[in-house]
Backbone bond lengths (Angstrom), bond angles and torsions (degrees), N, CA, C in turn:
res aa  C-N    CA-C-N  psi(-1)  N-CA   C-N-CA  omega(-1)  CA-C   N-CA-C  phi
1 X - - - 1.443 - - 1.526 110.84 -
2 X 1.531 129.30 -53.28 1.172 125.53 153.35 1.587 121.43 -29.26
3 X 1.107 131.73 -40.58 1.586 128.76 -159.29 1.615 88.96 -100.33
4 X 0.931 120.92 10.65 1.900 115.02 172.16 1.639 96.73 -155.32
5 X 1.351 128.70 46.98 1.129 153.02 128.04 1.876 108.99 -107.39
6 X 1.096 110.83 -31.94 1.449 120.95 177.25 1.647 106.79 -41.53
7 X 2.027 92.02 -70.11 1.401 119.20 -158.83 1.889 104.72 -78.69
8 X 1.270 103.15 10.69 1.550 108.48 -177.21 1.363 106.56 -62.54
9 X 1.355 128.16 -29.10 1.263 130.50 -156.94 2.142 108.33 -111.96
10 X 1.340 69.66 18.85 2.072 74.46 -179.97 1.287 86.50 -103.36
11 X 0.824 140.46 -27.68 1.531 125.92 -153.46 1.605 126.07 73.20
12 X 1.473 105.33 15.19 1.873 114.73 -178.29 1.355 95.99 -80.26
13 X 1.100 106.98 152.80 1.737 116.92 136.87 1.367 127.32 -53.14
14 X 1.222 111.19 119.01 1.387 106.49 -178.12 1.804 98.10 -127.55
15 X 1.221 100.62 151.65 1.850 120.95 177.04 1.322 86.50 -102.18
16 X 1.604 121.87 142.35 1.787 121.43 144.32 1.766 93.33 -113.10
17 X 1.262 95.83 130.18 1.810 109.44 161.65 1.150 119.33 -72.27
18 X 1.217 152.28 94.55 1.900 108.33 -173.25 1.987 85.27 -120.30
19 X 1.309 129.44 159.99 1.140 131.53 -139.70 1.744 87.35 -115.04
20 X 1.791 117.63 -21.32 1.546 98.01 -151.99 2.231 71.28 -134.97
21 X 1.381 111.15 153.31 1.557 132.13 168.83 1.395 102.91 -64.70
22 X 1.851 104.38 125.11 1.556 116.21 -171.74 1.325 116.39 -109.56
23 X 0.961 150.19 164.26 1.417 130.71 -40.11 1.819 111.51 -20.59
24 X 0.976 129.93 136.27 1.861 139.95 155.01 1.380 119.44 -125.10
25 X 0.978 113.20 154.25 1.310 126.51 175.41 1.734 105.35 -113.01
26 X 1.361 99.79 114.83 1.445 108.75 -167.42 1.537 100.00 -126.82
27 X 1.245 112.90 149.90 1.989 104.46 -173.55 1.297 107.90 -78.11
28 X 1.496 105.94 -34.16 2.318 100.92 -176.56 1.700 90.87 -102.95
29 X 1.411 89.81 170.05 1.859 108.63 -171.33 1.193 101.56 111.16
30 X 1.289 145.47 -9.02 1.452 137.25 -140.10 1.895 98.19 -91.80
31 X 1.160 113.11 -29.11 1.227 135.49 -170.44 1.259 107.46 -88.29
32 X 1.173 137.10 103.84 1.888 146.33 153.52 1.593 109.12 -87.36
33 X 1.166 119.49 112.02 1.634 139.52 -170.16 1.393 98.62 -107.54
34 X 1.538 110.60 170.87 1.732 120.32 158.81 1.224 104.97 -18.54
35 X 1.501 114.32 -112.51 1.101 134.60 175.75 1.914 115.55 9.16
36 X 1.513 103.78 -77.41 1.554 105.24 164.28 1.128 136.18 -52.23
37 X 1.756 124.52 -20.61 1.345 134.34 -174.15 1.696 86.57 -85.08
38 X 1.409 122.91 -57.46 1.379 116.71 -179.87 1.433 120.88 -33.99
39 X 1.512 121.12 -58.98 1.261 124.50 -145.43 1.514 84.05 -90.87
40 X 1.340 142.55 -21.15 1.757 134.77 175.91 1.575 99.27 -63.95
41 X 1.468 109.15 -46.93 1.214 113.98 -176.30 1.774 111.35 -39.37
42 X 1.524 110.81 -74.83 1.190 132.16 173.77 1.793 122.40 -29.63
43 X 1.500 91.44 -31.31 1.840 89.41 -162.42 1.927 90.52 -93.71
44 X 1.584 90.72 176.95 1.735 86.15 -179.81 1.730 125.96 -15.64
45 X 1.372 120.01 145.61 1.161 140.70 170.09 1.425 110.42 -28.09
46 X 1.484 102.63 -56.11 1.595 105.18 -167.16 1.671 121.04 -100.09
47 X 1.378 100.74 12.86 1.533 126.62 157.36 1.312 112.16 -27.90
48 X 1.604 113.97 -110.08 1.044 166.86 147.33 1.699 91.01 1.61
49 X 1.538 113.34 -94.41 1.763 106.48 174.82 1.687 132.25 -52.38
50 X 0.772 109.25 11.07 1.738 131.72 -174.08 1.797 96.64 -86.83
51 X 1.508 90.72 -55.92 1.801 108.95 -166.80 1.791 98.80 -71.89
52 X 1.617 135.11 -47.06 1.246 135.74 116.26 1.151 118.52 31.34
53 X 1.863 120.93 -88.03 1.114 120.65 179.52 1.610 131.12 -82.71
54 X 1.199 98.63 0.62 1.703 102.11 -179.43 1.761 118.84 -54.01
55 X 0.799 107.52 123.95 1.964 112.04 168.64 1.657 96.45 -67.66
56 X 1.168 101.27 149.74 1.254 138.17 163.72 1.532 109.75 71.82
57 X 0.864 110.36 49.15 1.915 118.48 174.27 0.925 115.38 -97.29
58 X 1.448 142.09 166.19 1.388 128.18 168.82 1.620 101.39 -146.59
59 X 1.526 127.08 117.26 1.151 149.35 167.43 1.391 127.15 -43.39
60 X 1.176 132.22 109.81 1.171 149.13 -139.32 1.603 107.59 -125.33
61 X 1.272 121.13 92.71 1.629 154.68 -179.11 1.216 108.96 -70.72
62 X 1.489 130.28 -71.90 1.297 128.71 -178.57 1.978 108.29 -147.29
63 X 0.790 98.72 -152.61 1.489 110.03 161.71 1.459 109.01 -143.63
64 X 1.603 102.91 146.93 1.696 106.83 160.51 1.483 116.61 -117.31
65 X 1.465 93.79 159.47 1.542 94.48 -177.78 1.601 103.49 -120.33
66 X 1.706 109.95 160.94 1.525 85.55 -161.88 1.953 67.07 -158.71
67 X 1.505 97.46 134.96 1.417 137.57 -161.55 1.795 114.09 -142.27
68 X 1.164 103.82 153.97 1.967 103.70 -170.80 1.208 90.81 -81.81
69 X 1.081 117.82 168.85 1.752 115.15 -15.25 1.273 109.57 -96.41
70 X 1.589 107.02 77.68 1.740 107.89 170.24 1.542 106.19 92.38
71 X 1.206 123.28 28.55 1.107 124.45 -178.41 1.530 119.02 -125.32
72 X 1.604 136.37 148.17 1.260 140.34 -157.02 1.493 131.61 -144.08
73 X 0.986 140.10 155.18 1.362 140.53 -159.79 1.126 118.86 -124.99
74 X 1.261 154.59 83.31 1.508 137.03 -170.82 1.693 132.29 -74.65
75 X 0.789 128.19 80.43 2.070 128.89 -162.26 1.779 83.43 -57.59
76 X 1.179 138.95 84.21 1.614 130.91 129.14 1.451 110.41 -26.82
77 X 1.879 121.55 107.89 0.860 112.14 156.02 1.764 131.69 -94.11
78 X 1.257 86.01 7.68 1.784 96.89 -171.54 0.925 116.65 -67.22
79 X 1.227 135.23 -20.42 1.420 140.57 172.69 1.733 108.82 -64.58
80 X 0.583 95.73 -48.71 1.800 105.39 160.10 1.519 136.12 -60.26
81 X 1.262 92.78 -37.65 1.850 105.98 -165.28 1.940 98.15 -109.54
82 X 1.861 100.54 -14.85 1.588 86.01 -151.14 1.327 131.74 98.02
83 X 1.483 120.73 -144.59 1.240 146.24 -172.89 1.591 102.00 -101.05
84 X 1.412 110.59 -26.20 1.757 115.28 -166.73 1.602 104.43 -97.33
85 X 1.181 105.01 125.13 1.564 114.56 179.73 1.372 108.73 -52.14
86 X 1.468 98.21 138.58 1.630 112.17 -176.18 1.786 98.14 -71.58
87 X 0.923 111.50 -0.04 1.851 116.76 -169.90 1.637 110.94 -173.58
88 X 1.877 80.77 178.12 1.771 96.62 162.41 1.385 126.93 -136.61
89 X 1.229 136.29 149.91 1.743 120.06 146.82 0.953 128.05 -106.45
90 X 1.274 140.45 95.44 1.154 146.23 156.12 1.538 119.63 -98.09
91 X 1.523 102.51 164.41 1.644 105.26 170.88 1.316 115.00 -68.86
92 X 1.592 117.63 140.41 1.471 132.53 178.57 1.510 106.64 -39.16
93 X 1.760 113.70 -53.96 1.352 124.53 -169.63 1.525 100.08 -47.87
94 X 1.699 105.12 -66.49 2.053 106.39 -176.94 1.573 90.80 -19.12
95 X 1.451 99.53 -93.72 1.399 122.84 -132.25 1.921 99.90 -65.74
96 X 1.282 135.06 16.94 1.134 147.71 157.11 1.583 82.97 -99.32
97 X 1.170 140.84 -144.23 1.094 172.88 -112.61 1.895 87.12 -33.74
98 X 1.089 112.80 -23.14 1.812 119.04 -164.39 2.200 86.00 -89.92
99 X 1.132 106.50 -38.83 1.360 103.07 -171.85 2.063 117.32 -82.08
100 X 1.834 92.71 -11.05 1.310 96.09 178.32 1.555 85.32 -78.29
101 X 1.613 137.39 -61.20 1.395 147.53 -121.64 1.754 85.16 -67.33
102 X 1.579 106.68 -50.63 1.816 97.29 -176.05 0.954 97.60 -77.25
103 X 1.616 172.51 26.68 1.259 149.85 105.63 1.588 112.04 -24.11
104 X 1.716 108.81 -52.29 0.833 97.65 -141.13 1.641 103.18 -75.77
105 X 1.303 131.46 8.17 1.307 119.11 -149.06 1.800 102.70 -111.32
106 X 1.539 100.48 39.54 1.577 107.48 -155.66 1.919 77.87 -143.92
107 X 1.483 117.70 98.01 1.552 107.23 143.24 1.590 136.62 -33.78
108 X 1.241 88.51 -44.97 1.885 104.88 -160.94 2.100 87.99 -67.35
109 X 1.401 114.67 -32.08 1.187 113.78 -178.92 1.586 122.89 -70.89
110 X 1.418 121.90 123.32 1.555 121.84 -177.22 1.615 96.00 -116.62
111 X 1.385 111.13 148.02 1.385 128.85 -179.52 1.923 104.59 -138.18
112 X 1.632 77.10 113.14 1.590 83.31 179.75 1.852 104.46 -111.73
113 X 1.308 105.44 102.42 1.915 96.92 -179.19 1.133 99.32 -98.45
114 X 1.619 106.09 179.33 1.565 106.72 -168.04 1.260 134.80 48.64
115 X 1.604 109.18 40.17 1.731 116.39 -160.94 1.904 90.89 -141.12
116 X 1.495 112.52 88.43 1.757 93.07 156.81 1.567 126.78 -68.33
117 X 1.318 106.94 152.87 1.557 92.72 -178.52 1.558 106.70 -94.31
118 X 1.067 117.11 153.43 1.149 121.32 -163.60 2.018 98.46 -91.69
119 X 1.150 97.62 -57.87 1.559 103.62 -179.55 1.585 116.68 -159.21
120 X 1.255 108.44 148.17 1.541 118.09 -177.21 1.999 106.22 -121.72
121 X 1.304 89.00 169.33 1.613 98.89 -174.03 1.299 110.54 -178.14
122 X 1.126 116.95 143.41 1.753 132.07 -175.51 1.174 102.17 -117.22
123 X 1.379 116.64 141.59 1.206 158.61 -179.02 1.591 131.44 -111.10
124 X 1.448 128.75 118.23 1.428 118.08 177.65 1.201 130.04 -2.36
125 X 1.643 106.74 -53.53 1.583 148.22 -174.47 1.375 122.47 -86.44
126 X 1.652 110.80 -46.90 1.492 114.01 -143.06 1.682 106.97 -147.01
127 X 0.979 110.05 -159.79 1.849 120.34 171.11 1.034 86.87 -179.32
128 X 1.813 106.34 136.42 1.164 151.41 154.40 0.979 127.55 -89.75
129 X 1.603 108.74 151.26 2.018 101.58 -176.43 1.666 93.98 -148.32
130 X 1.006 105.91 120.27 1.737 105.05 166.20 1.795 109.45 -95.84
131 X 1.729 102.96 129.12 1.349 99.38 -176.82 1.384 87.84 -126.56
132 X 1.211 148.47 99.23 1.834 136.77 150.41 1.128 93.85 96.28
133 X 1.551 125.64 64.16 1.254 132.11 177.21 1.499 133.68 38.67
134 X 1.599 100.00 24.83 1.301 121.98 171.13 2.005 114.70 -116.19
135 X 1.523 91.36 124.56 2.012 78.21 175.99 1.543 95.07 -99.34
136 X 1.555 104.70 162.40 1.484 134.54 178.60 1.432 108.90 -125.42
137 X 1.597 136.56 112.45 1.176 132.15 -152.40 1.620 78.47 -125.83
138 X 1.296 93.66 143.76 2.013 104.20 172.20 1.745 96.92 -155.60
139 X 1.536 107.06 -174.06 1.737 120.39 178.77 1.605 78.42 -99.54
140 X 0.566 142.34 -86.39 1.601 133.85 -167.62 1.348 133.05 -96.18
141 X 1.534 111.71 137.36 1.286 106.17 178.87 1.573 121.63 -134.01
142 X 1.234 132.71 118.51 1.738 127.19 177.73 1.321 111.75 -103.63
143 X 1.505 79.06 127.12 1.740 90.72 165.70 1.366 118.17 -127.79
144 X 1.248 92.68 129.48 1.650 108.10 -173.43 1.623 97.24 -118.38
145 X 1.663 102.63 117.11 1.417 102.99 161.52 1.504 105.94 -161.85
146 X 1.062 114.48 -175.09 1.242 129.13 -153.65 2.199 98.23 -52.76
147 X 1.421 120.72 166.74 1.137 106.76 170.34 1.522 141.30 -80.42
148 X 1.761 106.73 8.30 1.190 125.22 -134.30 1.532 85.21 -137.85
149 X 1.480 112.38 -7.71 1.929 117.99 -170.93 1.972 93.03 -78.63
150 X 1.217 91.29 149.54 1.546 101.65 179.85 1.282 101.81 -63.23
151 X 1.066 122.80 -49.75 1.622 132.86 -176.73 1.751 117.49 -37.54
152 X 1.204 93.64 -51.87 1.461 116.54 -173.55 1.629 103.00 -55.61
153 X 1.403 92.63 -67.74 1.665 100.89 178.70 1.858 119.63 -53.29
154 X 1.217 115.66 -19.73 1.496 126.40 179.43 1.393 111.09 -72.03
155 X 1.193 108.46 -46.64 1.784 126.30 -175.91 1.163 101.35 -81.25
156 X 1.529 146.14 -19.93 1.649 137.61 -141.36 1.399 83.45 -93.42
């Protein structure tokens, strides 16, 4: 979703594949760190403040660590970050369903969920993708999936 939140601002056509129906409730993701506040930052304008307004997040300062007998450590990240949380927690579903909503504000953008792909292939020219007995031919194509997806291993 990031890499066609990326291309939102070219003005291409972009396809997103996604294999499973979005909003989900997934057990990891729940956690937004540095790293993730950065790269929201980076993509469209209205990225980043979208994630901002969500209810039910909870702001993430430092971490503690807590060791016997009953004793604890606090990592202060504010000294670093400031006033602005080094992170977030929210549910996977929120912060998906907030990353479909800025998809959606891009025509040129199509979202096909609930679609496995059946098979991909490159071309002199092009890359192909068969999703439900339909191919999709473009100059470029990314696939981001798990490391263990057949796909992944074909292209590596």
């Amino acid at each position: 979703m990031a890499c066609a939140l990326g291309l939102g601002g070219t003005g291409w056509h972009v396809a997103l594949f996604e294999k499973d129906s979005y909003p989900r409730d997934k057990t990891c993701g729940d956690a937004l760190g540095p790293d993730v506040l950065n790269m929201l930052k980076r993509l469209l304008p209205h990225v980043y403040p979208s994630l901002l307004q969500l209810d039910g997040k909870h702001s993430v300062y430092g971490k503690q660590l807590w060791y016997p007998p009953s004793h604890s450590f606090f990592f202060d990240f504010r000294d670093r970050f400031g006033n602005e949380p080094a992170g977030y927690v929210l549910p996977r579903k929120d912060f998906d369903g907030m990353l479909f909503r800025c998809l959606k504000a891009y025509d040129h953008i199509e979202v096909f969920t609930g679609r496995h792909v059946d098979s991909a292939d490159t071309h002199s020219d092009a890359f192909s993708i068969s999703v439900a007995g339909r191919t999709y031919n473009a100059r470029m194509g990314v696939v981001a999936t798990g490391a263990s997806f057949s796909l992944t291993r074909e292209f590596a």
